[in-house]
C-alpha positions as CSV (number, residue, x, y, z in Angstrom):
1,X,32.7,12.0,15.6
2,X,35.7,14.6,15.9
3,X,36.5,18.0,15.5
4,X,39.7,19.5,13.7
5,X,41.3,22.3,14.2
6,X,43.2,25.0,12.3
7,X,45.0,27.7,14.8
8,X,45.9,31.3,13.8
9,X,49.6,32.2,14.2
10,X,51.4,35.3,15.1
11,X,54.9,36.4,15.9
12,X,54.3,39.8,17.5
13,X,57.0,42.5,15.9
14,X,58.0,40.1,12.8
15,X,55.2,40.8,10.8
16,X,57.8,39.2,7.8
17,X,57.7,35.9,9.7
18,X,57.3,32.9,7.4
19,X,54.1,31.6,9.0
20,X,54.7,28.1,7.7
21,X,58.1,27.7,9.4
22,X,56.2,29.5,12.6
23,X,54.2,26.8,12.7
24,X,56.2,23.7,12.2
25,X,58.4,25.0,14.9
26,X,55.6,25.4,17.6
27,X,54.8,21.5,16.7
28,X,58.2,20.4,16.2
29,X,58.9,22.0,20.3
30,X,56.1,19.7,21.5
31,X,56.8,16.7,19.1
32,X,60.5,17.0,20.1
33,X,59.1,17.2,24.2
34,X,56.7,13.8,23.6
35,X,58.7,12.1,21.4
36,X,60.4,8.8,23.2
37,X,64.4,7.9,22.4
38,X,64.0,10.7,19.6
39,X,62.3,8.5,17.6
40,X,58.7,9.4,16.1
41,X,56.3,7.7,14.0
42,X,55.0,9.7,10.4
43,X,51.7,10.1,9.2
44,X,50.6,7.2,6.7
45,X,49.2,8.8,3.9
46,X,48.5,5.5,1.5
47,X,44.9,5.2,2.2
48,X,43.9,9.1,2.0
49,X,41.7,10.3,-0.7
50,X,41.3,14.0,-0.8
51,X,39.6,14.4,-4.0
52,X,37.2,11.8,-4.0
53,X,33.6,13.3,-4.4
54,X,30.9,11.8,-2.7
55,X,28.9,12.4,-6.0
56,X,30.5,9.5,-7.5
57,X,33.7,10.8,-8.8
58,X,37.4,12.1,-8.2
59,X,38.0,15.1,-9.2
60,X,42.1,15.4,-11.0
61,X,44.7,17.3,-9.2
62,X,45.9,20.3,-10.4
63,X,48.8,20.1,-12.8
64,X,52.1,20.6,-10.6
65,X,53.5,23.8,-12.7
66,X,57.2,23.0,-11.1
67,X,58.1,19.5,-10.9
68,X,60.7,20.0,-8.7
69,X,58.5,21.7,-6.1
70,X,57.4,19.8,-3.5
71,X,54.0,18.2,-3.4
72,X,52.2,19.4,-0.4
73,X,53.6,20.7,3.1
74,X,54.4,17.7,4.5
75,X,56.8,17.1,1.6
76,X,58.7,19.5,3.4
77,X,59.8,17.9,6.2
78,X,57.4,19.9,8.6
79,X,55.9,18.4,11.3
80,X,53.8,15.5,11.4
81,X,53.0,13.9,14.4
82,X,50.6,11.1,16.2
83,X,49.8,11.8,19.7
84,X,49.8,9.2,22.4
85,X,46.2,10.7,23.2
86,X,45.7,9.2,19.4
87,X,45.4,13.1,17.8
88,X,47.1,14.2,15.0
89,X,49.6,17.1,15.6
90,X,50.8,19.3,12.4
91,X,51.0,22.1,10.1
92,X,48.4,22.7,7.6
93,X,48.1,25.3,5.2
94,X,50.8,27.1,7.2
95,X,48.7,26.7,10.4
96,X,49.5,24.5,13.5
97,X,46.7,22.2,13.6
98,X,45.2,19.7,15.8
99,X,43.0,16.7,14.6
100,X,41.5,15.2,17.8
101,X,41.1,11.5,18.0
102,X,37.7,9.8,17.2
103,X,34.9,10.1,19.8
104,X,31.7,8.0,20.5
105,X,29.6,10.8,21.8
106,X,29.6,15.0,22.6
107,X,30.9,15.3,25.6
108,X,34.6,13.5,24.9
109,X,34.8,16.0,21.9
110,X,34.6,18.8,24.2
111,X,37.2,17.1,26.2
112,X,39.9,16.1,23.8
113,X,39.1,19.6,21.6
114,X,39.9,21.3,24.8
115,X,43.2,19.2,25.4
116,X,43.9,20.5,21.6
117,X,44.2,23.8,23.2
118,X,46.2,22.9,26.4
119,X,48.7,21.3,23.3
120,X,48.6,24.1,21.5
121,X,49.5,26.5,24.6
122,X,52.4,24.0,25.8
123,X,54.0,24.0,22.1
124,X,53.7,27.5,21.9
125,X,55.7,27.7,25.5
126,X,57.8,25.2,24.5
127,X,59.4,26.8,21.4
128,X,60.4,29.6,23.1
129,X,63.1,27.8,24.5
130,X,64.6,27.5,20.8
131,X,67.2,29.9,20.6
132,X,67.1,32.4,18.0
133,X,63.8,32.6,17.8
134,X,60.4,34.8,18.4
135,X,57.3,34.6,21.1
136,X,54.9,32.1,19.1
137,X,51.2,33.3,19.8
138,X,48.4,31.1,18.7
139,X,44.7,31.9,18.8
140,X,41.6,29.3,18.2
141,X,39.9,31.9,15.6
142,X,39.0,31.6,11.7
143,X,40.3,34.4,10.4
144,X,42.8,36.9,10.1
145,X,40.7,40.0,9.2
146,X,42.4,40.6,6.1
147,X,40.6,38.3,3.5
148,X,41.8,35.2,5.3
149,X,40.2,31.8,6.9
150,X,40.9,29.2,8.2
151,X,39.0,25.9,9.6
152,X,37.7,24.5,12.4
153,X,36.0,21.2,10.4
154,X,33.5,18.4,12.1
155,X,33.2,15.1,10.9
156,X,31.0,12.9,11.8
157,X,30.5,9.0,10.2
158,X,27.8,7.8,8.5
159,X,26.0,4.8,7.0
160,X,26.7,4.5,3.4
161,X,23.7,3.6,2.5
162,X,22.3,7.1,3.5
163,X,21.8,8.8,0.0
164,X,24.2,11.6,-0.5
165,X,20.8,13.7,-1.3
166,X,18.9,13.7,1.3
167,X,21.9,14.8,3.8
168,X,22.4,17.8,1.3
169,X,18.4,18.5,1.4
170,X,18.1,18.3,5.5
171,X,20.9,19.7,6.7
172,X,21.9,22.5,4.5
173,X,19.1,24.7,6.3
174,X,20.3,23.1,9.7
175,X,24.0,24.7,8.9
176,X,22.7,28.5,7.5
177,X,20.9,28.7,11.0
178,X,22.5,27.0,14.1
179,X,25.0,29.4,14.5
180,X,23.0,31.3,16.5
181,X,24.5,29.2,19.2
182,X,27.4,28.1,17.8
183,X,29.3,31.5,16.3
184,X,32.3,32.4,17.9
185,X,31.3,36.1,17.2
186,X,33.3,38.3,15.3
187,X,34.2,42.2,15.5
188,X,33.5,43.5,11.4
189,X,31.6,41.9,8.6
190,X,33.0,40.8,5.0
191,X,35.2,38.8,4.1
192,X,38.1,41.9,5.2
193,X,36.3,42.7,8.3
194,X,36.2,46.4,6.8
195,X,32.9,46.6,7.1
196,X,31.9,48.1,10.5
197,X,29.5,45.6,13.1
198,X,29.5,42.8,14.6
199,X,28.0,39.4,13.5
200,X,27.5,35.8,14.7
201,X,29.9,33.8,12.8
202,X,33.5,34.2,11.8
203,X,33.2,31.4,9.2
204,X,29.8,32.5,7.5
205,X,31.3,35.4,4.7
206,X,33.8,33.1,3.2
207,X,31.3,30.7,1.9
208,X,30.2,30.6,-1.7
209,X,28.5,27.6,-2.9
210,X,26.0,25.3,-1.6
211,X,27.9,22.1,-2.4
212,X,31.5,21.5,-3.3
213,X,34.3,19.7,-2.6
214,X,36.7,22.8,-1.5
215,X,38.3,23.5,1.4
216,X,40.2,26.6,1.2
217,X,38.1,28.1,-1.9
218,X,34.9,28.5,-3.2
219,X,34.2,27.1,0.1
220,X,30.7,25.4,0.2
221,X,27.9,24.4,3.3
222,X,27.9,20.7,2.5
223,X,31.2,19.7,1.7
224,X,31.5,16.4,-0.4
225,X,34.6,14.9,0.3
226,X,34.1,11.0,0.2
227,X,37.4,9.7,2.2
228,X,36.0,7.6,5.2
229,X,39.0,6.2,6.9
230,X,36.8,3.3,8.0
231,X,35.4,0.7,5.8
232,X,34.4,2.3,2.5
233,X,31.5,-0.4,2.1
234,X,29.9,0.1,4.9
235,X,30.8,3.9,6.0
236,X,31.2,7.3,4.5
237,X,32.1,10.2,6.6
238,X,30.5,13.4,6.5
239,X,33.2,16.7,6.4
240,X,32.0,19.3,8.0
241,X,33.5,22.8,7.1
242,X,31.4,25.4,7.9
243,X,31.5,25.7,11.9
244,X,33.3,28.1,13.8
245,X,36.2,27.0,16.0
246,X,34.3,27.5,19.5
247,X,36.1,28.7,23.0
248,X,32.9,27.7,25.1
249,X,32.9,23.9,25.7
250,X,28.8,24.1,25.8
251,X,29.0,26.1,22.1
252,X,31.0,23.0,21.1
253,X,29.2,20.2,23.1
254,X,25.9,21.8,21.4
255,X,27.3,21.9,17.9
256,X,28.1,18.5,17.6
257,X,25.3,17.1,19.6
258,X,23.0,18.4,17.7
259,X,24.4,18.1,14.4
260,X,24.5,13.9,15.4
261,X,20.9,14.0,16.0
262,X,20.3,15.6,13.0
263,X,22.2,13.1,11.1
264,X,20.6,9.6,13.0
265,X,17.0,11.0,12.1
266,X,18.5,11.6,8.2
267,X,19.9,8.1,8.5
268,X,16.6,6.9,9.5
269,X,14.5,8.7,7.0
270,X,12.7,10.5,10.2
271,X,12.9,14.2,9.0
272,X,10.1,14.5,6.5
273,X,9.5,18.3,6.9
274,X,11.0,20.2,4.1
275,X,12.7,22.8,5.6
276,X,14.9,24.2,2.2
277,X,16.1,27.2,2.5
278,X,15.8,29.7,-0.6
279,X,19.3,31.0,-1.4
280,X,20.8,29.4,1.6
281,X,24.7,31.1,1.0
282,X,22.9,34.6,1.2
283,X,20.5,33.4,3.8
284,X,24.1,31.9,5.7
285,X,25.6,35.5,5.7
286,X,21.9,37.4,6.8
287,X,21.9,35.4,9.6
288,X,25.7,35.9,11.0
289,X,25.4,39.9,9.9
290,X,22.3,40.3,12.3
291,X,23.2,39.5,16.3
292,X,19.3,40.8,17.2
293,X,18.6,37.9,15.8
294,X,15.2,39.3,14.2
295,X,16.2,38.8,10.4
296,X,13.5,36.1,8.5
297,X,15.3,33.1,6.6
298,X,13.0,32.5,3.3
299,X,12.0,28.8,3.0
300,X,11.2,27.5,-0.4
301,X,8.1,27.0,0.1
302,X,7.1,30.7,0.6
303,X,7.5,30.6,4.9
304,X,9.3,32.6,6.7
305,X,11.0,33.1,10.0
306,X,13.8,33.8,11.9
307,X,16.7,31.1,12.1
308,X,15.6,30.4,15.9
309,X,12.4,29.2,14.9
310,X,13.8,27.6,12.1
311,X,16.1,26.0,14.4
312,X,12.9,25.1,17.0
313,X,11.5,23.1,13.7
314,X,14.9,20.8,14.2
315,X,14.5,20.4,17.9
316,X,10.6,20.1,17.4
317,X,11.6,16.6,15.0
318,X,14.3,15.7,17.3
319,X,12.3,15.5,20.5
320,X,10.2,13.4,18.3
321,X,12.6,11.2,16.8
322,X,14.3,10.6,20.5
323,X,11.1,10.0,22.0
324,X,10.1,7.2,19.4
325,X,13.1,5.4,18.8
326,X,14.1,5.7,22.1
327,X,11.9,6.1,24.6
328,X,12.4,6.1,28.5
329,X,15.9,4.3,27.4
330,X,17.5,7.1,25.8
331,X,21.1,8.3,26.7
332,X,21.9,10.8,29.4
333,X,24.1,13.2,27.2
334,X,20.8,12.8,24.3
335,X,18.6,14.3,26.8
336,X,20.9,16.6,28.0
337,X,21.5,17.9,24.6
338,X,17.8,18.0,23.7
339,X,17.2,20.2,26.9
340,X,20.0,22.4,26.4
341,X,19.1,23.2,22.8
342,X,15.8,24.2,24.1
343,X,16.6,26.2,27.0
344,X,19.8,28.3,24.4
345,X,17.1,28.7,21.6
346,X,14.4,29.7,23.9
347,X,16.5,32.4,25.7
348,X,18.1,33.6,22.3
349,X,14.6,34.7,21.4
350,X,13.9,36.3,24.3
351,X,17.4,38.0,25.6
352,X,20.6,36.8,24.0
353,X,22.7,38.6,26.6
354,X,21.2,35.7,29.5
355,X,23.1,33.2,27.2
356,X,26.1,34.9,28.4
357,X,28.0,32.2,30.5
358,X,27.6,29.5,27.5
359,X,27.4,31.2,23.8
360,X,30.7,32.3,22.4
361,X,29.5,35.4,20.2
362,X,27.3,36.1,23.3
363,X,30.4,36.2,25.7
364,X,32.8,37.9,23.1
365,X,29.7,41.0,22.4
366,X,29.2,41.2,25.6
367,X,32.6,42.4,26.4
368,X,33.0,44.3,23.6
369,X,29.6,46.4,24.9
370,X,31.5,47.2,27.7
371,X,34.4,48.9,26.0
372,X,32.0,50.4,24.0
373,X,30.0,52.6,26.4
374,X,32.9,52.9,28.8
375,X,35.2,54.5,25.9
376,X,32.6,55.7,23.2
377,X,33.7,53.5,20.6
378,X,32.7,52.9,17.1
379,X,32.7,49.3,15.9
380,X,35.6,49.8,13.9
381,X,38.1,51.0,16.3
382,X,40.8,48.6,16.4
383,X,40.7,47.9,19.5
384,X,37.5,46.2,19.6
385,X,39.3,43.9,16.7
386,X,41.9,43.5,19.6
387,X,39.4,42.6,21.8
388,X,37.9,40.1,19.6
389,X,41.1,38.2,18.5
390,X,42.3,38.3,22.3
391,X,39.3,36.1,22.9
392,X,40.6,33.4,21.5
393,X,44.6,33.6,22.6
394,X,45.1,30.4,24.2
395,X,47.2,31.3,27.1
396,X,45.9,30.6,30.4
397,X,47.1,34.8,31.6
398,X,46.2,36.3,28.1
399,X,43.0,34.7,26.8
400,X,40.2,36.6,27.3
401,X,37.9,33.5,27.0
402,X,40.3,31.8,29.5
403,X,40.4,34.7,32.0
404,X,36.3,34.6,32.2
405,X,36.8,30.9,33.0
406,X,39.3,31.7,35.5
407,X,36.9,33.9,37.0
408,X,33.7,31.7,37.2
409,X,31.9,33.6,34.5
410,X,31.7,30.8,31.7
411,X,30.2,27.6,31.9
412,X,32.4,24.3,31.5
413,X,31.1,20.8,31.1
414,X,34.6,19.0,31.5
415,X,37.3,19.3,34.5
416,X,41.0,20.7,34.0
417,X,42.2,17.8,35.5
418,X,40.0,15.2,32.8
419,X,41.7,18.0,30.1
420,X,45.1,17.6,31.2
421,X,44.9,14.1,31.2
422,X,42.9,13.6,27.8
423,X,46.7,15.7,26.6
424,X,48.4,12.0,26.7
425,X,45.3,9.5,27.2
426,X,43.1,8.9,24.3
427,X,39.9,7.7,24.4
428,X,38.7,4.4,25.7
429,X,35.8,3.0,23.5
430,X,37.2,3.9,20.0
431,X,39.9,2.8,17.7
432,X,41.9,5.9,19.1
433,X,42.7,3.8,22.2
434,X,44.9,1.2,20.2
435,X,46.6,3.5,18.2
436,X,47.6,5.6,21.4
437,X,48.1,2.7,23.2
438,X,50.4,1.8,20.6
439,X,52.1,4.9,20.6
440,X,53.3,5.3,24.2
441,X,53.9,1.5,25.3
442,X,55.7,0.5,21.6
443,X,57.3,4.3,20.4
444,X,60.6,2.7,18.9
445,X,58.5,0.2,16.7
446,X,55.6,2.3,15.2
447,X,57.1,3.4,11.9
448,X,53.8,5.0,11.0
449,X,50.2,5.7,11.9
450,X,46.7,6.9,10.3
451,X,42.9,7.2,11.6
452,X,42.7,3.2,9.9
453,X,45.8,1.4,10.1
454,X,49.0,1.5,12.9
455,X,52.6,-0.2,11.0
456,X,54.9,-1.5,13.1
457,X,58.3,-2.2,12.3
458,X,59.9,-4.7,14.0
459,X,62.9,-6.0,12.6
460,X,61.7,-8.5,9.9
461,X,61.7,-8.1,6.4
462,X,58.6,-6.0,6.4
463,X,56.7,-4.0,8.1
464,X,53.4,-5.0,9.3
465,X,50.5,-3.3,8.9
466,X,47.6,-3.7,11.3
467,X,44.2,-2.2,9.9
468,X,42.0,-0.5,11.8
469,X,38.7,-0.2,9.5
470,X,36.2,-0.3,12.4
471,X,36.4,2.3,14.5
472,X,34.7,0.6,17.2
473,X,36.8,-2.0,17.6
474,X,40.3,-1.8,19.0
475,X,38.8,-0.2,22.1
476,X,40.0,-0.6,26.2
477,X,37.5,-3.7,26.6
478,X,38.3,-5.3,22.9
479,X,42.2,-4.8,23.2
480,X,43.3,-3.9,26.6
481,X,44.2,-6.9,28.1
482,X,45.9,-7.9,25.2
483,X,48.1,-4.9,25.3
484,X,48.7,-5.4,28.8
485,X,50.0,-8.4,27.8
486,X,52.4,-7.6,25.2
487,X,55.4,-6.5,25.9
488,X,56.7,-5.9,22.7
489,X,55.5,-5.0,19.5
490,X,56.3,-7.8,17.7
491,X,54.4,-9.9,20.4
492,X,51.7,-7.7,19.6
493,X,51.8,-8.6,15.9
494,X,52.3,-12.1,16.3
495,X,49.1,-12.0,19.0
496,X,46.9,-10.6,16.1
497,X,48.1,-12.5,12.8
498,X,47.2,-15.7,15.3
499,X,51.0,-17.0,15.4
């Protein structure tokens, strides 16, 4: 599993900034700090597949009305970079964006999301040191409040022999209600933020189907993008759009613990319940416009209830499935997820406010309460949208969410110390490991990297590709010692092609 992230850019006083240029600057300052001898590996694009739909076909790109323009961003010459801690570092849509490298379990993607934000920070500081140009200020939000999003996207992989149906069916009422634990909170509702209020989710108004294949429009709950950078056989991997990009490392750690479990019992055919929701994109935006959390989600099947107790019919069949398949032997982090999700859900019901210390749009209201009866304020006074997009700054002295940290008054699950180090060490029991490994012992001879394959080049008359389809293997114990033995690439490639 792994989350990526796209972060909103400003350049305070230039409000004609070109935001794409912004952007490749503040990852061009870090690229240019981490690179090794100036040299730096691209992004392989060969094996990506955008536009291939899990429902069994590929949808045709647009027709390119200039053929002189350039192709996408990266056609550009903006940055692109690989990470030593194996993430993927670059601009996106004009945003700076961080693509953390793959993780076994929830608690490492709280740690190497949160070392996407001690990046970001440092690449921010570091372009100010270009001359002739403007304070870069980044912010780990969704949305502009003026019509625009942008993504904070989960994936997670899969067996492919899961049918594509029964993910759609089970966890398209899972999505429209666990943001009541996993909104970042925003300050106005629509899609504008015109509308005076405040509401769970910053994602939840800019989506408008129940399943597509878009990204940026006509944004749907279950997206069906069918590119698994594993083995396509055995593997698909299931693109997650529709969460909010969280501050709060137990919002996170909940978000994609949960949404795993709810994915093994799909795998296993364990969720027999039909939960379907009945309009679920309306139901999606009900539930984000209503922080009492009182409004009734309508099943299908004529029940009602509030997306808590909806979300208490998921943990019910979780406990369930854990306790079955698993027993005494299940895994600390499973059981620690399980009891969490309870104890968030149960105090949601009863007080939101006590879920303070861990819930994002919890944290986020409950400051803007307090400007609101100290100053008298309406909901849309602009400086409760302040308020709400300081949240998210990710400076250390500026960040609101930071400075609660700072002073004991949020939760964390992960030390500073693990997150500084997670900046330039990827993790040890995935694929990530090689390719980082890679990356920082071999810099001058990777030509190019991607989530499945690492290309060296190393002086002969081709360069060598090393596939990485499994993305368990190529971990600390499976290729550590053999790293530690190589002292060059091309030993490398000559230890793995058996020469």
């Amino acid at each position: 599993m792994g989350v990526e992230t796209e972060y909103g850019v400003s350049v305070p006083g230039q409000p004609n900034t070109n935001q794409m240029l912004a952007s490749s600057l503040v990852v061009n300052s870090y690229a240019n700090r981490t690179a090794s001898g100036g040299s730096r590996a691209r992004w392989d694009f060969e094996e990506e597949s955008p536009l291939r739909d899990a429902r069994g076909f590929e949808t045709p790109r647009e027709p390119v009305v200039d053929p002189s323009a350039p192709a996408n961003e990266d056609d550009l010459g903006l940055a692109n970079v690989i990470l030593t801690n194996g993430a993927r570092f670059y601009v996106d849509h004009a945003h700076p964006e961080y693509s953390a490298p793959e993780c076994t379990n929830p608690r490492d993607v709280v740690l190497w999301d949160k070392s996407g934000e001690r990046v970001m920070a440092e690449a921010a500081r570091r372009a100010l040191h270009v001359p002739g140009t403007y304070p870069v200020h980044l912010y780990k939000n969704n949305t502009d409040n003026k019509g625009v999003s942008y993504g904070c996207h989960e994936n997670y992989l899969m067996a492919r022999s899961t049918p594509f149906g029964e993910i759609v069916r089970n966890l398209t009422p899972f999505f429209v209600t666990r943001q009541v634990f996993c909104g970042a909170g925003r300050v106005g509702v629509g899609v504008d933020g015109r509308t005076a209020g405040y509401q769970l989710s910053q994602r939840a108004d800019f989506f408008e189907v129940e399943v597509g294949l878009e990204t940026t429009l006509k944004r749907p709950i279950i997206n069906t993008r069918d590119e698994p950078h594993a083995d396509p056989e055995k593997y698909r991997r299931l693109h997650v759009i529709i969460g909010d990009a969280n501050m709060s490392e137990i919002a996170t750690y909940l978000k994609v613990g949960t949404t795993a479990l709810v994915l093994s019992m799909i795998e296993d055919s364990w969720l027999t319940v039909d939960l379907s929701v009945d309009g679920p994109v309306a139901a999606l935006r009900a539930v984000s416009h209503d922080p009492s959390l009182r409004h009734l989600v309508t099943l299908r099947d004529g029940r009602r209830m509030t997306a808590i107790q909806l979300q208490m019919e998921y943990l019910e069949q979780a406990r369930k499935y854990v306790e079955d398949r698993y027993g005494t032997d299940a895994d600390a982090q499973t059981v620690d997820i399980l009891a969490r999700w309870e104890s968030v859900l149960t105090r949601l019901e009863d007080d939101p406010m006590t879920c303070a210390r861990e819930l994002d749009w919890v944290a986020k209201l409950s400051i803007a309460e307090g400007y609101r009866t100290r100053d008298n304020l309406p909901w849309n006074d602009p400086r409760l949208q302040l308020v709400d997009l300081q949240y998210h700054d990710v400076r250390a002295d500026k960040g609101l969410y930071n400075r609660l940290v700072a002073r004991g008054r949020m939760d964390r699950l992960v030390t500073e110390d693990d997150v500084v180090r997670s900046m330039t060490e990827p993790p040890e029991d995935t694929r990530a490991y090689f390719r980082g490994r890679c990356l920082a012992q071999y810099p001058q001879q990777v030509a190019a990297a991607s989530w499945d394959s690492v290309i060296f080049d190393i002086g002969r008359d081709s360069l060598q590709r090393v596939p990485t389809l499994e993305p368990l293997r190529g971990t600390k114990s499976h290729v550590g010692a053999l790293l530690e033995r190589c002292r060059t690439a091309a030993e490398l490639v000559d230890a793995l092609s058996g020469k």
